[in-house]
N, C-alpha and C positions, 0 to 999 in steps of 0.2 A: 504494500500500500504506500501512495509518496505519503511527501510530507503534507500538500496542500489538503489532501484527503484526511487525514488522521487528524489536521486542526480542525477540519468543519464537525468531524464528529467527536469528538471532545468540543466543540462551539455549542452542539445541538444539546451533547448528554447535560453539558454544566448549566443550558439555559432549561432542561426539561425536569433536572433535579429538585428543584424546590415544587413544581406543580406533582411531582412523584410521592412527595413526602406530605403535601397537604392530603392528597388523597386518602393516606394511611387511618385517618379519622375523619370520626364524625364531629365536631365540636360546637357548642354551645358557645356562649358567653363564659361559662369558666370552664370549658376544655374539660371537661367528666364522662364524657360518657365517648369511648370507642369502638372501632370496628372490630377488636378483639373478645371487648366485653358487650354484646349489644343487652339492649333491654328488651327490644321489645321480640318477641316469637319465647321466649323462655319463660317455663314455670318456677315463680318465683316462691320462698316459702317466707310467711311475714315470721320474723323472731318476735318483733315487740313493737314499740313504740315507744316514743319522748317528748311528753306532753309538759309544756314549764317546769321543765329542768329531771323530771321521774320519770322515770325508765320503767316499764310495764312488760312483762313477758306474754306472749301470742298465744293462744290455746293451740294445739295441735293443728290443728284443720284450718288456721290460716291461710290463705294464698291468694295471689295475684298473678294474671297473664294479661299481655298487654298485645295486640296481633290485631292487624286488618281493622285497625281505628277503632277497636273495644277495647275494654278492658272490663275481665271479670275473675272472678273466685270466690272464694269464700272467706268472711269478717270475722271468724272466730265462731260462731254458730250460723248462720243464715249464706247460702249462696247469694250471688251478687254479680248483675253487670250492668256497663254503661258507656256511651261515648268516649274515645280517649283520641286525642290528640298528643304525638310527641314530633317535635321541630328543635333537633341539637340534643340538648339536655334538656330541656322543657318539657313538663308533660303536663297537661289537662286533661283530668276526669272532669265527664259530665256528672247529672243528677241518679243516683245510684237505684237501679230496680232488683228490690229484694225480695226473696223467698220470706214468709212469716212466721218461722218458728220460736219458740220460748225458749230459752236455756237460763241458768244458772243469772243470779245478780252480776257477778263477777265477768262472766264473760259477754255479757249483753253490756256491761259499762265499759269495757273492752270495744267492741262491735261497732258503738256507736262512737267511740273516741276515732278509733281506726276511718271507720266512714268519714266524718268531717275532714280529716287530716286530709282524705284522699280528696275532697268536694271541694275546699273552701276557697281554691285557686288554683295557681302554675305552680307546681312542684317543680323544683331542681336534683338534678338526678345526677347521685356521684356514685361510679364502679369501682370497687378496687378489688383484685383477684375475682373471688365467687361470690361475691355481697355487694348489694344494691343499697345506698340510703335517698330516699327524699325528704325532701325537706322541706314544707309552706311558709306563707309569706311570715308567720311568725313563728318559726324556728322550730316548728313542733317536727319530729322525725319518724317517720315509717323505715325498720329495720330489718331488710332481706336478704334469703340465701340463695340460692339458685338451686334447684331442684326438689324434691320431694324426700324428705325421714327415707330410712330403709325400715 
């Protein structure tokens, strides 16, 4: 190959490297959520929740999937779905349609905290390894793992 050859492509790779490397993610406004870890097509398992500053542990049957503009699972007793919008890290649920069961004080106080967190606005969505956190406009947190208990 000469030499005039071997600069144009070293010209092309150096000018095509920074659009190579944006592509590598998806990023929001704070750079959280990537194409390694996506959010949304995955069953997510809720651990808990952090509601003014208290950390609450998830009943078992927590979850959340987020896929093809819904989002649904279960709140800790009641099944649950609804409109979901994600753009970067941003995600909005819509108004939550739920199954009516009864359960326990404990995990219906649970259910209904979990619901508004996910209602009340744009959650901001940070990955790191297998765990999902969102987060609403006043700091309250939804606390996820990725996949299902064995």
């Amino acid at each position: 190959m000469n030499r005039h050859k071997q600069r144009a492509i070293l010209a092309v790779a150096v000018a095509l490297l920074p659009l190579a490397m944006a592509c590598g993610t998806e990023k929001g406004d704070s750079g959280a959520v990537s194409v390694q870890q996506p959010v949304t097509g995955v069953d997510w398992r809720v651990d808990g929740i952090t509601v003014g500053g208290t950390t609450r542990h998830a009943p078992a049957t927590a979850r959340l999937r987020i896929e093809d503009g819904r989002a649904a699972g279960n709140l800790g007793c009641n099944q649950f779905s609804a409109r979901a919008t994600v753009h970067g890290d941003r995600i909005t649920v819509g108004d939550l349609r739920t199954t009516r069961m009864a359960c326990g004080k404990e995990r219906m106080d649970f259910e209904r905290a979990l619901a508004r967190i996910l209602t009340t606005g744009t959650l901001v969505a940070r990955t790191e390894a297998a765990k999902l956190t969102l987060t609403d406009g006043d700091g309250d947190r939804v606390h996820l793992s990725r996949g299902a208990p064995e």
